[in-house]
N, CA, C and O atoms as a GROMACS GRO file, in nm:
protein
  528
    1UNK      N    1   0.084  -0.119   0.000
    1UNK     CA    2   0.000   0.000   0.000
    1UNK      C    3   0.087   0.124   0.000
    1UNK      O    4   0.202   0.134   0.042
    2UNK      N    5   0.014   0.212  -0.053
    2UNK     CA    6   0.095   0.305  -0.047
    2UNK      C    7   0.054   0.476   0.024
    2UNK      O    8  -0.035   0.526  -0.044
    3UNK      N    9   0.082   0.538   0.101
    3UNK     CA   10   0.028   0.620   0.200
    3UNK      C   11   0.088   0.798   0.147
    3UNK      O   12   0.207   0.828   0.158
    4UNK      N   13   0.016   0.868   0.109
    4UNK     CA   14   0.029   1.008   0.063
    4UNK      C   15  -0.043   1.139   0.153
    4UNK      O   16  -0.160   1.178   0.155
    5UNK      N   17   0.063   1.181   0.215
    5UNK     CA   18   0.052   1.254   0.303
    5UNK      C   19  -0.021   1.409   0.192
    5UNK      O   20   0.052   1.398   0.093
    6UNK      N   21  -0.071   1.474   0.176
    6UNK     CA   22  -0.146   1.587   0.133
    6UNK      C   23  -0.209   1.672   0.242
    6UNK      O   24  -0.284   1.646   0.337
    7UNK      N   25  -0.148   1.791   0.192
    7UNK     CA   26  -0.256   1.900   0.342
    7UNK      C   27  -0.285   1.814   0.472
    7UNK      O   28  -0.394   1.816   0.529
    8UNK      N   29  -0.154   1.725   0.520
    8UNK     CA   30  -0.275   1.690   0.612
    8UNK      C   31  -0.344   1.581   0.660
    8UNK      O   32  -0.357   1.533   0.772
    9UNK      N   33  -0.404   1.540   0.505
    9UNK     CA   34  -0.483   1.405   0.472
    9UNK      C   35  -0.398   1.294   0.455
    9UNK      O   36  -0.288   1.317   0.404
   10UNK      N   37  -0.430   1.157   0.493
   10UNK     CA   38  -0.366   1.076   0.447
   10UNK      C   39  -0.460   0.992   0.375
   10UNK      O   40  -0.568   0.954   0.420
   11UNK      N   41  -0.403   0.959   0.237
   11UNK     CA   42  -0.509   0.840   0.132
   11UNK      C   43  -0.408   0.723   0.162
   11UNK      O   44  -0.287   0.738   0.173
   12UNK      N   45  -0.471   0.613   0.174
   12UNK     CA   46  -0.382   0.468   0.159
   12UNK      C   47  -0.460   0.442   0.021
   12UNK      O   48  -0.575   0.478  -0.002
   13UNK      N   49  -0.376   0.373  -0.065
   13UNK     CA   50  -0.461   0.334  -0.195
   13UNK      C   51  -0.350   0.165  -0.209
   13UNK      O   52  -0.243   0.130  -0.160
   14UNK      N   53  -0.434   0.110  -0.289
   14UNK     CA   54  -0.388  -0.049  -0.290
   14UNK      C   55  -0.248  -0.015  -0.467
   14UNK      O   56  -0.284   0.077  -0.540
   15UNK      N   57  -0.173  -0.057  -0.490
   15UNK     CA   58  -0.097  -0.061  -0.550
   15UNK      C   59  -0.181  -0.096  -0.706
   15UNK      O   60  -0.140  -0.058  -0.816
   16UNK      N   61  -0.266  -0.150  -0.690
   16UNK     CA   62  -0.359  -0.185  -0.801
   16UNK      C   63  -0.446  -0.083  -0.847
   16UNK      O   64  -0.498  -0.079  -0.959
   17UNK      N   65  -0.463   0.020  -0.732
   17UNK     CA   66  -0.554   0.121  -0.757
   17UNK      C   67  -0.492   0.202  -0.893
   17UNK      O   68  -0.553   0.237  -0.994
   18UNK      N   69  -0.355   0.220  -0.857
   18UNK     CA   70  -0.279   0.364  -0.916
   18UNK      C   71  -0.315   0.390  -1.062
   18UNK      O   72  -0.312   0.503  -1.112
   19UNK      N   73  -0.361   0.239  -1.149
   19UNK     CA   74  -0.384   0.215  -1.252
   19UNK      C   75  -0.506   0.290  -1.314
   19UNK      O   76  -0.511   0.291  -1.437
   20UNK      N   77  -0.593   0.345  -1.251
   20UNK     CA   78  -0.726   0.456  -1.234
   20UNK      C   79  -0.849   0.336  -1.285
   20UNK      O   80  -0.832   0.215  -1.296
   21UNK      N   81  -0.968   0.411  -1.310
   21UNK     CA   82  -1.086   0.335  -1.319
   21UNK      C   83  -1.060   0.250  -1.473
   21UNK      O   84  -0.983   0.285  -1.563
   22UNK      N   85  -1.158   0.120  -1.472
   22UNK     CA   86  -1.192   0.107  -1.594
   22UNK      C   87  -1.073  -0.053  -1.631
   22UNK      O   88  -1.057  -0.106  -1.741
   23UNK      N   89  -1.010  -0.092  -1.504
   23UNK     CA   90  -0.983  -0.252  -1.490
   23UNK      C   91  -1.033  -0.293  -1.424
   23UNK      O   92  -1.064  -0.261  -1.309
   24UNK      N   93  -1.061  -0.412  -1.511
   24UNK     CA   94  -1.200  -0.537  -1.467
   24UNK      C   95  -1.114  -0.598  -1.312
   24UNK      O   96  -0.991  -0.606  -1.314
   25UNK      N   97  -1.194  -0.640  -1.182
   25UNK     CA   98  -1.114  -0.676  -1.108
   25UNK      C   99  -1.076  -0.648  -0.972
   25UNK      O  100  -1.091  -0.690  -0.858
   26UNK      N  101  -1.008  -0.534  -1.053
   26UNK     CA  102  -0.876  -0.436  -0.923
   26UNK      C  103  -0.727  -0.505  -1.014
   26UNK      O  104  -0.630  -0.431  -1.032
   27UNK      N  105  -0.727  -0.624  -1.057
   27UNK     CA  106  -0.600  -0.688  -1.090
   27UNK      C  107  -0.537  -0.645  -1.204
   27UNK      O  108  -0.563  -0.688  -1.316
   28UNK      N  109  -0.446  -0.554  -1.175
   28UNK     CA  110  -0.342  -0.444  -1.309
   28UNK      C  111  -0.245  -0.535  -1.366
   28UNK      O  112  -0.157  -0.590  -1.300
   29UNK      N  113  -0.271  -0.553  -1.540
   29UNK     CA  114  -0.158  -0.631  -1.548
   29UNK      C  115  -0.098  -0.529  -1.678
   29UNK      O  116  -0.161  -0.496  -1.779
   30UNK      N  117   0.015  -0.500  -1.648
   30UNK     CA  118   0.148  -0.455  -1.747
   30UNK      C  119   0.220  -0.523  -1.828
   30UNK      O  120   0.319  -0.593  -1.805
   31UNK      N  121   0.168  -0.500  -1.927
   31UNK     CA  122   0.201  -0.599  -2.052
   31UNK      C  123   0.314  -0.499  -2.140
   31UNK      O  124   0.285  -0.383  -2.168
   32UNK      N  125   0.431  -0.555  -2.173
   32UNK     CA  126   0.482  -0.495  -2.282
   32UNK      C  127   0.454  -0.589  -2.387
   32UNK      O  128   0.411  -0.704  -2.382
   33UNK      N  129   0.502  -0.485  -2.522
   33UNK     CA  130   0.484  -0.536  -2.639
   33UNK      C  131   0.604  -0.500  -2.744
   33UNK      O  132   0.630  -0.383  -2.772
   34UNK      N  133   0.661  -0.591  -2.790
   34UNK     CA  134   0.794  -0.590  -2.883
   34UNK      C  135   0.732  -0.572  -3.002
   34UNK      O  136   0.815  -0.552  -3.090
   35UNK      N  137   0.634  -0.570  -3.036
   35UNK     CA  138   0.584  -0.539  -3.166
   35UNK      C  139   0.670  -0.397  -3.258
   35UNK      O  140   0.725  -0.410  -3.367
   36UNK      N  141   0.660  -0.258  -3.173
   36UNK     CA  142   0.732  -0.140  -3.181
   36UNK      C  143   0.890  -0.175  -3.211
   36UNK      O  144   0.953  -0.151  -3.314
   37UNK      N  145   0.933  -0.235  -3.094
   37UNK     CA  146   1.107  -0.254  -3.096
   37UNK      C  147   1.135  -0.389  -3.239
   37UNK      O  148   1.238  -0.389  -3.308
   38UNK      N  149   1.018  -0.495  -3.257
   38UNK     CA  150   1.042  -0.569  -3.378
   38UNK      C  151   1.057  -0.526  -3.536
   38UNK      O  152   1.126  -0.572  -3.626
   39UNK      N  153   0.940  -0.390  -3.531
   39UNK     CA  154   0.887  -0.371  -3.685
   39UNK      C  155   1.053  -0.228  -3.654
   39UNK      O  156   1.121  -0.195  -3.751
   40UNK      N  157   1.070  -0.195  -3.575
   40UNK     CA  158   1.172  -0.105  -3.603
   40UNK      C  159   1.290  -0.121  -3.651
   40UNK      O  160   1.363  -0.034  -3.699
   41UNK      N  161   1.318  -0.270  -3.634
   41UNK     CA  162   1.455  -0.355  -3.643
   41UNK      C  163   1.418  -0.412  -3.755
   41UNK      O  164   1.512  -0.463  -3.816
   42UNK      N  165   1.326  -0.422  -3.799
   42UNK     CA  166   1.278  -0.458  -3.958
   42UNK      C  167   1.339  -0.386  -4.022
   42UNK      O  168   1.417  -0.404  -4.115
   43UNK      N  169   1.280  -0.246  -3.942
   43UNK     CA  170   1.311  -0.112  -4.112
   43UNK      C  171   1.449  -0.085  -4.116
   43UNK      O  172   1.512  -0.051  -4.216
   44UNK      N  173   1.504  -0.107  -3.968
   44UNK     CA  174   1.675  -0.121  -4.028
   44UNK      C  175   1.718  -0.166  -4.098
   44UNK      O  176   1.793  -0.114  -4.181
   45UNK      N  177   1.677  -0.323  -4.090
   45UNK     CA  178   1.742  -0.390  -4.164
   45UNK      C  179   1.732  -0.345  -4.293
   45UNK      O  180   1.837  -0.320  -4.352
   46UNK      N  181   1.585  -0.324  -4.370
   46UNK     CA  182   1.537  -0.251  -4.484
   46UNK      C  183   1.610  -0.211  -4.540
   46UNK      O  184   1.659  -0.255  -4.644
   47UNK      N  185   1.638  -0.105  -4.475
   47UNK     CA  186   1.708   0.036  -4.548
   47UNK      C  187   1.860  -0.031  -4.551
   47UNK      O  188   1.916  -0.014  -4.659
   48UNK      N  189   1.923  -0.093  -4.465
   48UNK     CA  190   2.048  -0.164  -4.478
   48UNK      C  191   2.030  -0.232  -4.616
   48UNK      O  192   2.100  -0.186  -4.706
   49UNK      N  193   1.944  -0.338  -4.648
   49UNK     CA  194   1.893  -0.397  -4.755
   49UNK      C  195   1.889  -0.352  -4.916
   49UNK      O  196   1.924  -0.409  -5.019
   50UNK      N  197   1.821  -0.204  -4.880
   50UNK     CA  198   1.832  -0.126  -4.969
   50UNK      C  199   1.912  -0.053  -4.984
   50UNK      O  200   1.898   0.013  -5.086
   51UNK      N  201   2.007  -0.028  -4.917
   51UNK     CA  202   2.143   0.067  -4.943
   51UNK      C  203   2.229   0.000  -4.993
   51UNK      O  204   2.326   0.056  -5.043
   52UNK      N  205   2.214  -0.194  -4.993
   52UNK     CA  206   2.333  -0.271  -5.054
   52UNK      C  207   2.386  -0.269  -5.234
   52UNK      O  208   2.499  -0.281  -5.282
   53UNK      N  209   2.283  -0.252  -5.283
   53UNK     CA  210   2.319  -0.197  -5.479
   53UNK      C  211   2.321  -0.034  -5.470
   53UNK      O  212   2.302   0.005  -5.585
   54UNK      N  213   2.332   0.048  -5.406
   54UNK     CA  214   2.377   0.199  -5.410
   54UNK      C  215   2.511   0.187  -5.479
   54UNK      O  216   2.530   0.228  -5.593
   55UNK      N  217   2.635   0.106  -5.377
   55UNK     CA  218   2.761   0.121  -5.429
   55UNK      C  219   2.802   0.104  -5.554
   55UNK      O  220   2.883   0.156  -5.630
   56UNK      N  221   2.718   0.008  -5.554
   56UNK     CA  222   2.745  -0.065  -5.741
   56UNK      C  223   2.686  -0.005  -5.820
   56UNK      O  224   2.729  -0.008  -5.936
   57UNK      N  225   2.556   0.077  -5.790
   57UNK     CA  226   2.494   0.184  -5.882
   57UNK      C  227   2.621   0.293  -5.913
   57UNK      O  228   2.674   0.309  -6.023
   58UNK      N  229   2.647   0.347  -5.816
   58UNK     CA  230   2.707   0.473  -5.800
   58UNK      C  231   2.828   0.434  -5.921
   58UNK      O  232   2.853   0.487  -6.029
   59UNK      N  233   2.895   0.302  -5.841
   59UNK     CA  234   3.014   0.316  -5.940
   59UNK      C  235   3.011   0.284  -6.132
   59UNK      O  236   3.087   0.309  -6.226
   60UNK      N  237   2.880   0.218  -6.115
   60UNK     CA  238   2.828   0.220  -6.245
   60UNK      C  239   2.837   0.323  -6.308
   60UNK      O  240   2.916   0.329  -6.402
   61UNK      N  241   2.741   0.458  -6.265
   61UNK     CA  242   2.766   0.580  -6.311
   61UNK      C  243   2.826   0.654  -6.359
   61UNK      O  244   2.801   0.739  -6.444
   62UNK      N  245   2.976   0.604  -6.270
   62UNK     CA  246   3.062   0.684  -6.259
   62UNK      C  247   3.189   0.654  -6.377
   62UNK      O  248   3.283   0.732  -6.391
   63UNK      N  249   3.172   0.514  -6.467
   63UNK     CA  250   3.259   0.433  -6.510
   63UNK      C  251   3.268   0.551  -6.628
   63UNK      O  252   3.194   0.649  -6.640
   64UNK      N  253   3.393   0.507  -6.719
   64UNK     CA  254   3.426   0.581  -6.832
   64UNK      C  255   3.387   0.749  -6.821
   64UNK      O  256   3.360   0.810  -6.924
   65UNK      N  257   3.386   0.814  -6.694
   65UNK     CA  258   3.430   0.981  -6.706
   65UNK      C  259   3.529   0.978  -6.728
   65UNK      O  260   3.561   1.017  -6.840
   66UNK      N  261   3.624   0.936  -6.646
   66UNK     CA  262   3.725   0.982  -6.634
   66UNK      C  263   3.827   0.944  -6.786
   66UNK      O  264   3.885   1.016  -6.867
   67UNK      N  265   3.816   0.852  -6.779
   67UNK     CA  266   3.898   0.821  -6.913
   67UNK      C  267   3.814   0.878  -7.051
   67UNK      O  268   3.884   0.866  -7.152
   68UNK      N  269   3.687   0.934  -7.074
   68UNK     CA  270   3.659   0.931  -7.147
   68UNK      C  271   3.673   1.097  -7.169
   68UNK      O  272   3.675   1.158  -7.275
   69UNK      N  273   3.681   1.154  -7.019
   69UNK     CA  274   3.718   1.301  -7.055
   69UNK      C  275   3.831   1.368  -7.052
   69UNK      O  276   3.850   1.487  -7.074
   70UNK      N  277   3.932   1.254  -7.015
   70UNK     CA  278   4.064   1.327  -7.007
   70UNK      C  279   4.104   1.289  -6.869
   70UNK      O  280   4.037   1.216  -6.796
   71UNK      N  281   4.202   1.337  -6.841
   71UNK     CA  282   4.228   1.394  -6.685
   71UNK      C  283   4.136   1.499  -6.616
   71UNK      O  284   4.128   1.485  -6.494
   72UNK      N  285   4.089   1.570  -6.654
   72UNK     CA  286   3.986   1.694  -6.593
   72UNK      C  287   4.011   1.701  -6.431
   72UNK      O  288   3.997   1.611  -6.348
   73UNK      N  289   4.043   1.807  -6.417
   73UNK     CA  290   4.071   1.786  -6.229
   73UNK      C  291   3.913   1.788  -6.194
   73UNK      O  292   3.880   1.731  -6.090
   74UNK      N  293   3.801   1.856  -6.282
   74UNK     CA  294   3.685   1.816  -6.200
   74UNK      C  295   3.669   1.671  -6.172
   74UNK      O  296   3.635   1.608  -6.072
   75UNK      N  297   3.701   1.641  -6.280
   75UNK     CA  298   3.648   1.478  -6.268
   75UNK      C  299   3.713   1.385  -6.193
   75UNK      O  300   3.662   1.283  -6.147
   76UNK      N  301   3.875   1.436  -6.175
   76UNK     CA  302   3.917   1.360  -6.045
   76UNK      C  303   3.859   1.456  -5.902
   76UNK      O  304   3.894   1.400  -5.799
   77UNK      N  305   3.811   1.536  -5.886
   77UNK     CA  306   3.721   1.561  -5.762
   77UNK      C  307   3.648   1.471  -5.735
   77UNK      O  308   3.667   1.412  -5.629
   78UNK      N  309   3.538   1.430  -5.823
   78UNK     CA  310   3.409   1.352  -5.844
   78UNK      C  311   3.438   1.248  -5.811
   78UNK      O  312   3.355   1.184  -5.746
   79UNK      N  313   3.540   1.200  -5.836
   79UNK     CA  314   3.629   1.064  -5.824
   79UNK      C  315   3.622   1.060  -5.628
   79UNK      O  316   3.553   0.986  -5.556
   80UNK      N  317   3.708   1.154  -5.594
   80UNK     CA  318   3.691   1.129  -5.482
   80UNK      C  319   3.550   1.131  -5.420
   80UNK      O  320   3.509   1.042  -5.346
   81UNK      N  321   3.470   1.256  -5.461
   81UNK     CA  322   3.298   1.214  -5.392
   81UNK      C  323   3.264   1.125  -5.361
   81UNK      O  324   3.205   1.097  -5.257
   82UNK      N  325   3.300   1.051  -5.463
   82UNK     CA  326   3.213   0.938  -5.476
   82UNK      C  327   3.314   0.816  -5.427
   82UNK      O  328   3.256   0.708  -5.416
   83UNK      N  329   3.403   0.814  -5.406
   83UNK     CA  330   3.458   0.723  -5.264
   83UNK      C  331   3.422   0.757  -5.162
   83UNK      O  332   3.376   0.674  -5.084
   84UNK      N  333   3.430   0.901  -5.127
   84UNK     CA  334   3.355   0.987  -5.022
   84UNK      C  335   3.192   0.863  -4.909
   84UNK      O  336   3.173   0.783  -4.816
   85UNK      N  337   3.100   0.975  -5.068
   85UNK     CA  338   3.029   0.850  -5.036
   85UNK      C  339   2.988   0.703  -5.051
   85UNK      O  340   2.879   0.657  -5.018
   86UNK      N  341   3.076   0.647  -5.096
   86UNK     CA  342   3.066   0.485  -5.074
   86UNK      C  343   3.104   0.468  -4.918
   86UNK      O  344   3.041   0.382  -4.855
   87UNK      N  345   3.187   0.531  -4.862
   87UNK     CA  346   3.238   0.530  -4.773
   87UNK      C  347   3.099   0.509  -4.644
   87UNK      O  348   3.068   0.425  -4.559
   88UNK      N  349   3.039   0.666  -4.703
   88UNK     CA  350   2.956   0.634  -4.597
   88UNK      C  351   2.791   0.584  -4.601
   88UNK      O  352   2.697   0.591  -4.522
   89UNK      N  353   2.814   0.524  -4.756
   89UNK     CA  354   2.696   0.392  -4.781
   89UNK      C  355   2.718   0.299  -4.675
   89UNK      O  356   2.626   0.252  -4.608
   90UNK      N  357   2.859   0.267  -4.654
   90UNK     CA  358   2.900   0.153  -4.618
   90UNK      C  359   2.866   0.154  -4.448
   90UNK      O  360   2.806   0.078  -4.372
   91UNK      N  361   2.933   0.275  -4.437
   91UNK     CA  362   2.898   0.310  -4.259
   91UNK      C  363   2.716   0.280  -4.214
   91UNK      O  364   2.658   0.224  -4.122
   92UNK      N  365   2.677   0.352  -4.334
   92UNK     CA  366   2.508   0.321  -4.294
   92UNK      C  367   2.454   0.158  -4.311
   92UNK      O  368   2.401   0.081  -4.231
   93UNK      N  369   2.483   0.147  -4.418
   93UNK     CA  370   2.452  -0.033  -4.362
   93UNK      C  371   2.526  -0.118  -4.294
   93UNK      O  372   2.516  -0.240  -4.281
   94UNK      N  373   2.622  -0.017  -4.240
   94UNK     CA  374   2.675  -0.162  -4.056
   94UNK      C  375   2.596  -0.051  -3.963
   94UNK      O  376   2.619  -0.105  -3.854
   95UNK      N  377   2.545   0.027  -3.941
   95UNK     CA  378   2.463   0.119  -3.859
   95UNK      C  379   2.349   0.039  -3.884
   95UNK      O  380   2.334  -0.035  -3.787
   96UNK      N  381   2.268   0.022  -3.965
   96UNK     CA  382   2.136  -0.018  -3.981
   96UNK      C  383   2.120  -0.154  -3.902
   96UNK      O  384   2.024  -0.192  -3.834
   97UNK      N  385   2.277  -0.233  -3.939
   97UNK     CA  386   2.238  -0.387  -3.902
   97UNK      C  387   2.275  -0.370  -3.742
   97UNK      O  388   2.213  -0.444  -3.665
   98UNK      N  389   2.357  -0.291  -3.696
   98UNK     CA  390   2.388  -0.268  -3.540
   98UNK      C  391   2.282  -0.242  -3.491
   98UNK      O  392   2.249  -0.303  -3.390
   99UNK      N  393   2.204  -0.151  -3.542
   99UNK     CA  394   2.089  -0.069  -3.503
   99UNK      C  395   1.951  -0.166  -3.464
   99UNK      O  396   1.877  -0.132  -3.372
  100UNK      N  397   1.925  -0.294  -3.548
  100UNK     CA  398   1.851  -0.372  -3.590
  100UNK      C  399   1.869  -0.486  -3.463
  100UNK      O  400   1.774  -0.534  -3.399
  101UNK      N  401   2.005  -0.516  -3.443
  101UNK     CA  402   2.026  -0.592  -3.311
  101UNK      C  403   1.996  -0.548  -3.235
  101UNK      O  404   1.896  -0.605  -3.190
  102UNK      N  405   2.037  -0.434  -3.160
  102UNK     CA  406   2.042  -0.334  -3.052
  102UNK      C  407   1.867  -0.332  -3.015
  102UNK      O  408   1.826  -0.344  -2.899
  103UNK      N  409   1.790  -0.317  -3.115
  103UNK     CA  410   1.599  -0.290  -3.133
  103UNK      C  411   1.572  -0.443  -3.058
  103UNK      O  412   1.491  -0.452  -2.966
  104UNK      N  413   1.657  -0.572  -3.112
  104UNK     CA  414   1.572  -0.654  -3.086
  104UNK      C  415   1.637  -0.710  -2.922
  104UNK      O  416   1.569  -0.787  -2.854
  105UNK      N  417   1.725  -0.677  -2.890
  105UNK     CA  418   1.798  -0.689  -2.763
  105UNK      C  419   1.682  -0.562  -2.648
  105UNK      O  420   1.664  -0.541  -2.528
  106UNK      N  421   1.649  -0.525  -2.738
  106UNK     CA  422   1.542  -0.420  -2.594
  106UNK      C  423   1.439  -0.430  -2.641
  106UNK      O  424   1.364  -0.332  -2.640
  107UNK      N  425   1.394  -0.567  -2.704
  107UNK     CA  426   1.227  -0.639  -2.695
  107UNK      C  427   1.275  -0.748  -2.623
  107UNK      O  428   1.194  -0.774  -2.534
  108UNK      N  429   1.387  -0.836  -2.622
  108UNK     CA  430   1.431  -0.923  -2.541
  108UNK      C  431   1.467  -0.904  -2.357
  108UNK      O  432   1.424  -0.968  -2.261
  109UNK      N  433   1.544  -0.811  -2.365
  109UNK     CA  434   1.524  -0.729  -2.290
  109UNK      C  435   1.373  -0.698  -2.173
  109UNK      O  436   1.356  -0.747  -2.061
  110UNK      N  437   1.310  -0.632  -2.225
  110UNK     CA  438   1.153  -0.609  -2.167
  110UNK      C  439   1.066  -0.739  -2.158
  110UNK      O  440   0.993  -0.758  -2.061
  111UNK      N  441   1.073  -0.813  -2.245
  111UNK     CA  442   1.075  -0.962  -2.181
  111UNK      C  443   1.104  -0.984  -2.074
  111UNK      O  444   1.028  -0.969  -1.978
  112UNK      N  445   1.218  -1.024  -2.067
  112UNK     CA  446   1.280  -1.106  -1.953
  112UNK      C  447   1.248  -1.040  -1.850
  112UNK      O  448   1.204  -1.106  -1.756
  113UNK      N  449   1.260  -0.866  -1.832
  113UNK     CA  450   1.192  -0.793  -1.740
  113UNK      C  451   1.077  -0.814  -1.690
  113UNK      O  452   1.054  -0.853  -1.575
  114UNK      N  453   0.997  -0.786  -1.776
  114UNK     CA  454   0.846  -0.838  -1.726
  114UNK      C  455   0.798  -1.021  -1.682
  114UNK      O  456   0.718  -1.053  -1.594
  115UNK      N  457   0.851  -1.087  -1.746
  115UNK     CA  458   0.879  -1.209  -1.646
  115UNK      C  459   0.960  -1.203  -1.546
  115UNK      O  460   0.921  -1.294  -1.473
  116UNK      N  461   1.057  -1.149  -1.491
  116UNK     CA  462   1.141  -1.119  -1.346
  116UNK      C  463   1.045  -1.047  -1.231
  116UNK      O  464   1.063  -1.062  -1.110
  117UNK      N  465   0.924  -0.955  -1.299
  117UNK     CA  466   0.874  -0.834  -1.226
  117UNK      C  467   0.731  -0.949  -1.175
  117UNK      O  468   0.689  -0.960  -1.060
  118UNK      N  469   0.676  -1.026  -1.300
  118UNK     CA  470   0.584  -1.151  -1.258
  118UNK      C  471   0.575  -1.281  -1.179
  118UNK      O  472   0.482  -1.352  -1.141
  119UNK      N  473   0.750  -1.284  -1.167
  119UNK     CA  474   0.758  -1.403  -1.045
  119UNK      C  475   0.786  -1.348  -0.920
  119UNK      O  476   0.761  -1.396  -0.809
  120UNK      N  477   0.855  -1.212  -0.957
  120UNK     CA  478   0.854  -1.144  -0.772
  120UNK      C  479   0.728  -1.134  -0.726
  120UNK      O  480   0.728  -1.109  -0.605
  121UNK      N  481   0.611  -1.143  -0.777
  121UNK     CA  482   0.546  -1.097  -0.733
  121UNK      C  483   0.421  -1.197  -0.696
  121UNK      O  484   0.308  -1.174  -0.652
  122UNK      N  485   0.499  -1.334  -0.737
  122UNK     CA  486   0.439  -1.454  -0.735
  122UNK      C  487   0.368  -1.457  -0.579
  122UNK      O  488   0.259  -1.416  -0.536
  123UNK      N  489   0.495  -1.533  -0.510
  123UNK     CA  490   0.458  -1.513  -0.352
  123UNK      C  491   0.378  -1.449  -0.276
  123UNK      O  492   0.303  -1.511  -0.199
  124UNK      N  493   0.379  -1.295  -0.284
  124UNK     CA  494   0.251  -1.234  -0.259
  124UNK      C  495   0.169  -1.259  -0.349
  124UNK      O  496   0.168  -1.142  -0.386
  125UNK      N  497   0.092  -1.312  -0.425
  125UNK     CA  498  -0.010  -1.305  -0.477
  125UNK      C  499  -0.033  -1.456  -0.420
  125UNK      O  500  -0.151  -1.475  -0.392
  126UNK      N  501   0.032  -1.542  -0.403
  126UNK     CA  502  -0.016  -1.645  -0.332
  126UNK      C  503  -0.035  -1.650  -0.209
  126UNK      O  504  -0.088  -1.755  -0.173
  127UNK      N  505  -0.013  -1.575  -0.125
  127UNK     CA  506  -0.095  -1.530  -0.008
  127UNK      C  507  -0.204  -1.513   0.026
  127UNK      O  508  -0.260  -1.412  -0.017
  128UNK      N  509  -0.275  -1.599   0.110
  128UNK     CA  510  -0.391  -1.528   0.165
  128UNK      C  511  -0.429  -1.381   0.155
  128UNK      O  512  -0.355  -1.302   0.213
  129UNK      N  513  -0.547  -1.326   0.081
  129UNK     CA  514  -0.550  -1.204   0.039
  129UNK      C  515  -0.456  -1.156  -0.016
  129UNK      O  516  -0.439  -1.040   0.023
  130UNK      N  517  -0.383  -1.189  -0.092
  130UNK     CA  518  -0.266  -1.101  -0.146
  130UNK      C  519  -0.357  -1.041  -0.311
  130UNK      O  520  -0.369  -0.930  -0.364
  131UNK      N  521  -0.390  -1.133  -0.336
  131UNK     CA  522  -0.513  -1.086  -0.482
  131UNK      C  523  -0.599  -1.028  -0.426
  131UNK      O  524  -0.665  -1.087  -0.341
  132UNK      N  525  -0.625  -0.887  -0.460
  132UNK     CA  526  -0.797  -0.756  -0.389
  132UNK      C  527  -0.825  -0.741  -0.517
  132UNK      O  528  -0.921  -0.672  -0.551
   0.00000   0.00000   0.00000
């Protein structure tokens, strides 16, 4: 129980209460759901997925400038850009797939939590009156 001193007043309210009106019972149950942390680690992966033919696009693109225009110092600029960004194609799809673990390690995670938080709480509920 829990006891809140106000102006004065003291309310005791049952730990089940805090949950407000509108559970069947009195009996509050806290459910997580990995659904959020699953479909998020999806779209990582996704976009990891889809960033894998960028590089090979890009360098597609990029084939026969250079030889076909000369030396051109623009075109050895471009040259580098575009290692530039391969570079950080590459960074984003080991980000996406890190990112994608990390999502499903904190649905695993909140699991195991919420089963740890359901057996502490076993004992008292097997108590005489421990269920109101």
């Amino acid at each position: 129980m829990i006891r809140n001193g106000v102006s004065g007043v003291s309310v005791v309210r049952r730990l089940s209460d805090l949950a407000g009106p509108g559970a069947g019972g009195g009996l509050q149950v806290l459910r997580h759901s990995d659904g959020p942390w699953l479909r998020a680690a999806g779209s990582a992966e996704g976009l990891g997925t889809q960033l894998g033919p960028v590089r090979a696009e890009l360098a597609a693109a990029h084939e026969g400038l250079i030889a076909g225009a000369g030396a051109l110092k623009a075109l050895a600029e471009l040259d580098a850009v575009r290692e530039s960004w391969q570079r950080r194609i590459e960074a984003a799809r080991g980000e996406c797939g890190s990112l994608a673990g990390k999502l499903r390690a904190v649905a695993r995670a909140q699991g195991e939590t919420n089963e740890a938080v359901r057996s502490s709480f076993a004992p008292v509920a097997a108590r005489p009156g421990g269920e109101r």
